[in-house]
N, C-alpha and C positions, 0 to 999 in steps of 0.2 A: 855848125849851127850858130847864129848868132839871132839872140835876144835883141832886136831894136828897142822895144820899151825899155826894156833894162838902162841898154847906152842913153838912151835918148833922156832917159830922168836921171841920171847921173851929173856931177858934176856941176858946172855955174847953170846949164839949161836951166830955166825957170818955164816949165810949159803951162805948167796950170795940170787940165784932165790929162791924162794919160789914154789917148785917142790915138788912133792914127791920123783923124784929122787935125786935132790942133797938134800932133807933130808934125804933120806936112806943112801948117799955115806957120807955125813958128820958123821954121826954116827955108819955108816960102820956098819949095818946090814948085815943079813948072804943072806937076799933073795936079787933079783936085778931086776929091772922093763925090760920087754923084748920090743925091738923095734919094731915098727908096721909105715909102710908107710901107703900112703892116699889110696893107689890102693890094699892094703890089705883091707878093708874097702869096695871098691867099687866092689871086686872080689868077696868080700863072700858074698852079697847082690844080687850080681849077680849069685849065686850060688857054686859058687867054693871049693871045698869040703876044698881044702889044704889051704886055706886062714881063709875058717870057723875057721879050729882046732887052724892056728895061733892065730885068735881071741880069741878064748876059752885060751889058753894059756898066754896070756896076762893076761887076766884079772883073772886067777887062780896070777900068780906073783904080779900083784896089791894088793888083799888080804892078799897076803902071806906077802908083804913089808910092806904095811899098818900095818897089825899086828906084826912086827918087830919095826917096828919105835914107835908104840904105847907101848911096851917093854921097848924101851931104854926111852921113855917121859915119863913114869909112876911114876918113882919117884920125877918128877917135878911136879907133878900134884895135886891140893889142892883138887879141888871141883870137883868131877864128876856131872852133871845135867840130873835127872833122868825126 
């Protein structure tokens, strides 16, 4: 298990919020987290097909940033916990 926020606010990093986004934009990763209002949320719950796929697409770019930023931390990284 490794803590990204952890590494990622450690040490000289100066990120600011402790986000996934302003870790990705500080490190200037290649993926970028997509925006999602409250009412995207409550449409695709509600059924809405076009809201659904936004959903799905979010969090397809989550994964994909996560493992970008886990990229650029790796070579900070001492101990992984398995």
């Amino acid at each position: 298990h490794v803590d990204l926020m952890y590494q990622a606010s450690g040490g000289q990093a100066r990120i600011g919020r402790r986000s996934l986004q302003s870790v990705s934009e500080y490190f200037g990763v290649e993926n970028r987290k997509t925006p999602l209002k409250v009412r995207d949320w409550d449409k695709a719950m509600a059924g809405d097909e076009a809201a659904y796929e936004l959903i799905v697409e979010h969090n397809i770019a989550d994964v994909l940033v996560t493992r970008d930023v886990f990229a650029a931390l790796k070579p900070q990284i001492r101990n992984i916990h398995r």
